[in-house]
C-alpha positions as semicolon CSV with decimal commas, in nm:
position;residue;x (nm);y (nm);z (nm)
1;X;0,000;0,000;0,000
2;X;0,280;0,245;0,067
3;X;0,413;0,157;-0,303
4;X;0,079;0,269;-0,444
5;X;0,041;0,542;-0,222
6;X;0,426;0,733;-0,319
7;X;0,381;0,601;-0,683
8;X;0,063;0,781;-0,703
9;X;0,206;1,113;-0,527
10;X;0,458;1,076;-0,807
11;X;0,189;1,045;-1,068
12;X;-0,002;1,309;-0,932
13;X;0,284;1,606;-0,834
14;X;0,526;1,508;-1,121
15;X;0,326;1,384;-1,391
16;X;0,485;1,042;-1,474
17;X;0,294;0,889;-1,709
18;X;0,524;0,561;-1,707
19;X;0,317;0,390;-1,410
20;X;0,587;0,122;-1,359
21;X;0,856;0,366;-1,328
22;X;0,669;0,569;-1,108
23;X;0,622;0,209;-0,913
24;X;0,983;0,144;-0,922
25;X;1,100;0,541;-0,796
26;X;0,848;0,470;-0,519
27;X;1,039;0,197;-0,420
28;X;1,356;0,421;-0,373
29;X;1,211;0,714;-0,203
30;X;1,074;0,417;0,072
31;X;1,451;0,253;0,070
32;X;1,282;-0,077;-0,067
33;X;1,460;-0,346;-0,256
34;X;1,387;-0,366;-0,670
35;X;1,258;-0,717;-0,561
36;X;0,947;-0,567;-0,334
37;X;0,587;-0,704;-0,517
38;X;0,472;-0,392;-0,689
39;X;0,126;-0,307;-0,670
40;X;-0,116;-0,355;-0,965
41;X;-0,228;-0,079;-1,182
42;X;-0,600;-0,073;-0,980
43;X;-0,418;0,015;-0,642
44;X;-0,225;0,267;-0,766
45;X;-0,558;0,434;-0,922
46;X;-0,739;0,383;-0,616
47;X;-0,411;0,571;-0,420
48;X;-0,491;0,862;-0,698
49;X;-0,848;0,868;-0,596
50;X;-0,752;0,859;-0,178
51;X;-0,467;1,153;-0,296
52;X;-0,698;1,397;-0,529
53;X;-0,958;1,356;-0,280
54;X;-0,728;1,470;0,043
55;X;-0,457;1,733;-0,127
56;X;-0,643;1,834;-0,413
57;X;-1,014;1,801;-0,396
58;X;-1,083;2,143;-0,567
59;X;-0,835;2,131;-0,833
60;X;-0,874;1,802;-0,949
61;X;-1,258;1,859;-1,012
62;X;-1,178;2,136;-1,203
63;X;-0,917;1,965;-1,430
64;X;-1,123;1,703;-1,471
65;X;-1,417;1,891;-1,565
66;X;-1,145;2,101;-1,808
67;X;-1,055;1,757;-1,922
68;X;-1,386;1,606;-1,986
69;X;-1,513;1,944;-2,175
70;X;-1,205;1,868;-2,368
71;X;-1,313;1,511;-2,436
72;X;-1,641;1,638;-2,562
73;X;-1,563;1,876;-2,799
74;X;-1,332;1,582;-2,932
75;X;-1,596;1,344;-2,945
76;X;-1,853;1,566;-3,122
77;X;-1,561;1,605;-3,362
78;X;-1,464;1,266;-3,424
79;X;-1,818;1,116;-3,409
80;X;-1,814;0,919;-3,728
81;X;-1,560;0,693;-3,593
82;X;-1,822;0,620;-3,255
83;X;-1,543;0,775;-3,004
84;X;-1,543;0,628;-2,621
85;X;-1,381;0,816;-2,381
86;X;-1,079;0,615;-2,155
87;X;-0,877;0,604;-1,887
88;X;-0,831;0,813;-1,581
89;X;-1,067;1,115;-1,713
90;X;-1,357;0,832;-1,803
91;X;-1,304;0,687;-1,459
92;X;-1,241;1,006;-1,251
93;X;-0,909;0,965;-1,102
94;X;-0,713;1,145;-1,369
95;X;-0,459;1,477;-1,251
96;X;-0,383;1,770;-1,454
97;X;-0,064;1,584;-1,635
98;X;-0,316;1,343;-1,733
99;X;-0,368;1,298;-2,101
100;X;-0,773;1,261;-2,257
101;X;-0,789;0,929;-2,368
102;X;-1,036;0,841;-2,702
103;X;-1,091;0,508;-2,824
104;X;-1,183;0,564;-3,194
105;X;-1,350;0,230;-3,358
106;X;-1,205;0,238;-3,792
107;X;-1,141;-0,059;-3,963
108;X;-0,873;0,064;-4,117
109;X;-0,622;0,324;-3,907
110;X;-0,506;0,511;-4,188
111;X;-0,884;0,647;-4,279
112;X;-0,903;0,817;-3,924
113;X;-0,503;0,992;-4,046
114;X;-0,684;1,082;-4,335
115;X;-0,975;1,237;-4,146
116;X;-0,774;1,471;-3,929
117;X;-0,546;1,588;-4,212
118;X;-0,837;1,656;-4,449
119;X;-1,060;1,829;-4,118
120;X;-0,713;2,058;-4,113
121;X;-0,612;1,917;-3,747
122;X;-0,237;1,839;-3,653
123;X;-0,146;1,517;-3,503
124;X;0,146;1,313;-3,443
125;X;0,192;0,902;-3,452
126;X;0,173;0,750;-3,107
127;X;0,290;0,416;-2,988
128;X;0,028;0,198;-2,898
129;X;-0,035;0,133;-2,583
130;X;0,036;-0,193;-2,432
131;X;0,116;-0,307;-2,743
132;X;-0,257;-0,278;-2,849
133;X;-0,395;-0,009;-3,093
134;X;-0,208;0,250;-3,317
135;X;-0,212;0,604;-3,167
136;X;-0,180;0,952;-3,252
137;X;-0,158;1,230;-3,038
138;X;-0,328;1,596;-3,125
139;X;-0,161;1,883;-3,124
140;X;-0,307;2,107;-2,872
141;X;-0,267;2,447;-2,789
142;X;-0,076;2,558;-2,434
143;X;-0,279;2,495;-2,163
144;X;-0,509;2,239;-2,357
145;X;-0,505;1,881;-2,207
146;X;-0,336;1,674;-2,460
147;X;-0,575;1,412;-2,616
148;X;-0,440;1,078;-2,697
149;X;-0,633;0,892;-3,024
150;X;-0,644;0,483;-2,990
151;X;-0,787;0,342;-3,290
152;X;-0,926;-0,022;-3,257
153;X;-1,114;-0,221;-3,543
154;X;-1,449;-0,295;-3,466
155;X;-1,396;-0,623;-3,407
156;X;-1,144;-0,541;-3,142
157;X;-1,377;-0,379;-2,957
158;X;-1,664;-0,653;-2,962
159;X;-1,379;-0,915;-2,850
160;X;-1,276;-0,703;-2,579
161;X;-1,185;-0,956;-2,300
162;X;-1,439;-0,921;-1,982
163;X;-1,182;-0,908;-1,761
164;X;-1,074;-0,574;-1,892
165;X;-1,281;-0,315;-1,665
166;X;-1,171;-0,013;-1,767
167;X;-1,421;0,271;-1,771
168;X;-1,645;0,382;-2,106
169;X;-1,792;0,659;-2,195
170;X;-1,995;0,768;-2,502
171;X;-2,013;1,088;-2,537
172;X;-2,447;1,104;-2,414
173;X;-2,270;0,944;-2,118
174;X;-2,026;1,202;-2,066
175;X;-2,292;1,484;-2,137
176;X;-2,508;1,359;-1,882
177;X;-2,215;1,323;-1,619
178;X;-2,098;1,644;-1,642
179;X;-2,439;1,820;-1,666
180;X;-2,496;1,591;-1,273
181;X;-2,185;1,738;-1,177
182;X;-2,256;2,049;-1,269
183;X;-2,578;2,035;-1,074
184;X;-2,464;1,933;-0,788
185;X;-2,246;2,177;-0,783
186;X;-2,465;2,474;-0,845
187;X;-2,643;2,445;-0,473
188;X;-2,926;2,678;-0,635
189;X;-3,065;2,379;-0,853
């Protein structure tokens, strides 16, 4: 637990994106061995949660939010290639170094390139992560989250394994999440 808890203070204060390195500094700051059991991915998001929730509460809400307005607009954008929203700013734990996370579903990766060059928008190739789908990162302006593109066939996504829970949002979902949020809180509603 007090891996998850420093890799996550890491994550949160620094930005590492690299969760096992972020694991593996942990280990250092706590004078642990390399050979310690690391903790799995899910405890060190549920550390994030515990740690936006006592040092940040106010900040990360409003990142998020940022972050998830982002996601929209993206979505709306992309729409013809049925964009899910992933990762830390689907699920809630996400910090401002956090990057917005879109599943795009194209059978072939090279039409979605040719989408964003024809719409005008600059990208750059991403590596996939986990050795799963091709990326591409857009080009946003200073102070914009950065938005991270994962393009999956569709038959990817239908054979998704059960096991993987990570969060999914479409973008009605997201709407009507941030328009609760929002609600909640606006006391005056």
């Amino acid at each position: 637990m007090r891996i998850a808890q420093a890799a996550a203070r890491l994550i949160a204060e620094h930005g590492l994106s690299d969760w096992a390195a972020a694991k593996r500094k942990a280990c250092r700051e706590l004078g642990l061995t390399d050979r310690e059991a690391l903790p799995a991915n899910e405890e060190i998001e549920q550390a994030l949660r515990d740690y936006n929730s006592l040092f940040q509460p106010r900040a990360q809400a409003a990142s998020l939010r940022a972050q998830r307005l982002v996601a929209l607009d993206w979505m709306e954008r992309l729409a013809q290639w049925r964009p899910l929203l992933v990762g830390g700013v689907a699920a809630g734990w996400a910090t401002a170094h956090s990057d917005v996370r879109l599943e795009l579903e194209a059978e072939d990766p090279k039409t979605v390139e040719l989408g964003l060059i024809n719409a005008g928008i600059e990208y750059t190739a991403a590596p996939p992560l986990g050795g799963a789908a091709p990326g591409a990162r857009l080009n946003a302006g200073r102070g914009a989250a950065a938005v991270r593109l994962d393009i999956v066939s569709p038959q990817q996504r239908r054979n998704r394994p059960r096991r993987n829970e990570e969060e999914r949002l479409t973008a009605s979902e997201l709407k009507s999440l941030l328009a609760s949020a929002a609600s909640a809180a606006d006391p005056a509603s």
